[in-house]
Every structure is written in C-alpha cells, then in structure tokens.
C-alpha positions as CSV (number, residue, x, y, z in Angstrom):
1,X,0.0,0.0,0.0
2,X,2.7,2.5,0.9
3,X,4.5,1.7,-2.7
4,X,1.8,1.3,-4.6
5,X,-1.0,2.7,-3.3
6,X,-3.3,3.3,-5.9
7,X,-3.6,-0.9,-6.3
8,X,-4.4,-1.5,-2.3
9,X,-8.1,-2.5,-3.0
10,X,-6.9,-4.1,-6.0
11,X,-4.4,-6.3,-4.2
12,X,-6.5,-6.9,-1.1
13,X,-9.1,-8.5,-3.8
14,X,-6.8,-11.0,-5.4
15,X,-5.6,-12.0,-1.9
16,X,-9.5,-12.5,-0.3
17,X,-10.1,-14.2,-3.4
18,X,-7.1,-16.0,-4.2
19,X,-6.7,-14.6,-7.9
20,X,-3.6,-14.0,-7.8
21,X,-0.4,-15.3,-5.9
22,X,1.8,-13.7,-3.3
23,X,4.4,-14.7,-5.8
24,X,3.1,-12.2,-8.2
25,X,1.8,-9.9,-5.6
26,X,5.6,-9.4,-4.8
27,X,6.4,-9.1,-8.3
28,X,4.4,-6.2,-8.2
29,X,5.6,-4.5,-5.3
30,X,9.7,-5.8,-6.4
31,X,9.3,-3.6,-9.9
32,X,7.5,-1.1,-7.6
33,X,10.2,-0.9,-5.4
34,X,13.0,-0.8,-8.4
35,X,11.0,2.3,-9.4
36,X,10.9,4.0,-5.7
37,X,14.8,3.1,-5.4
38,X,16.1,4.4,-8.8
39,X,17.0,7.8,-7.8
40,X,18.9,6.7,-4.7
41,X,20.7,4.3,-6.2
42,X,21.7,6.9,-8.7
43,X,22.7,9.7,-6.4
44,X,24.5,7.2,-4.8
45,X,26.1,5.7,-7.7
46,X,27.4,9.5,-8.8
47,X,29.3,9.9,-5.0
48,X,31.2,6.2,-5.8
49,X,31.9,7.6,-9.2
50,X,33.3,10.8,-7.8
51,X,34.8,10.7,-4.4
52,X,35.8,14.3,-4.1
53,X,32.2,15.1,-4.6
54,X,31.3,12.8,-1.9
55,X,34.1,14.5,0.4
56,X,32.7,18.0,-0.6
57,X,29.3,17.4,0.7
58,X,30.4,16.3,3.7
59,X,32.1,19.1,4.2
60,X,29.6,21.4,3.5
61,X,27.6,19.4,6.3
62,X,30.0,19.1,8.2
63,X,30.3,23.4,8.2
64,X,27.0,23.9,8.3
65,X,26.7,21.8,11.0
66,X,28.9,23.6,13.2
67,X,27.6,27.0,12.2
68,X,23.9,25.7,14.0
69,X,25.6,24.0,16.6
70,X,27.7,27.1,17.8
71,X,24.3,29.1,17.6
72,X,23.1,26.5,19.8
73,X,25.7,26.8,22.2
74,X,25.5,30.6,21.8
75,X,21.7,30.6,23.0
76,X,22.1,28.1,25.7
77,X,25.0,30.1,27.5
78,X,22.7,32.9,27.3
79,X,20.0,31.3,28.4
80,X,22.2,30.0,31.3
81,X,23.7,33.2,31.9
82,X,27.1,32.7,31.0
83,X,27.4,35.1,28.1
84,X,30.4,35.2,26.1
C-alpha cells in the first residue's frame, strides 16, 4: 500500500479471493520498489563515481553543521547566563 498505493483495493481483492499469488503480488511490489529506489541508487552511484564530490558534501555538512551548533551553544550560555 505504501508503494503502490493506488492498487491496495486491488491487491486486497486478489488476496481475499485467491486470484492472484503472493508470488506475483511481490512481483508487483519488487518492480514497484525498483522504481521507488532508482533515484537513490543513482545519487548514490554519482558519489562512488566521484569521491571528491562525496568529500565536498560532507564538508559542507559538516560546516553547516557547526555553524547551527555554535548558535546552539550561543543561546544556551545565554540562556544560562554565562554570556560570552
């Protein structure tokens, strides 16, 4: 239902009737599921291609990161009253 939702009263049909097989059922939901995971895999396959790409994002996370965190920290001190 959560992959395919448009065939959830479709599916729960074929199983109350026993039209169709879990075997195909999972068919279904396996090409479903190819679909749903394409972009990922392909994002994923780019960063594998390209290390350095996979290193720069990190490290724009990783700065990003510590640009909230030390607003974080900020705030709390102030909030503590320990200000800077």
């Amino acid at each position: 239902a959560i992959f395919v939702p448009g065939m959830k009263d479709e599916v729960s049909y074929w199983c109350r009737r026993a039209e169709k097989g879990c075997t195909e059922c999972k068919k279904i939901l396996g090409e479903e599921l190819v679909k749903f995971l394409g972009p990922f895999q392909e994002r994923r396959r780019q960063y594998t291609e390209d290390p350095r790409k996979l290193d720069r994002v990190l490290e724009e996370g990783r700065v990003r990161a510590e640009a909230v965190a030390a607003a974080t920290v900020k705030e709390v001190r102030q909030a503590i009253g320990m200000t800077p």
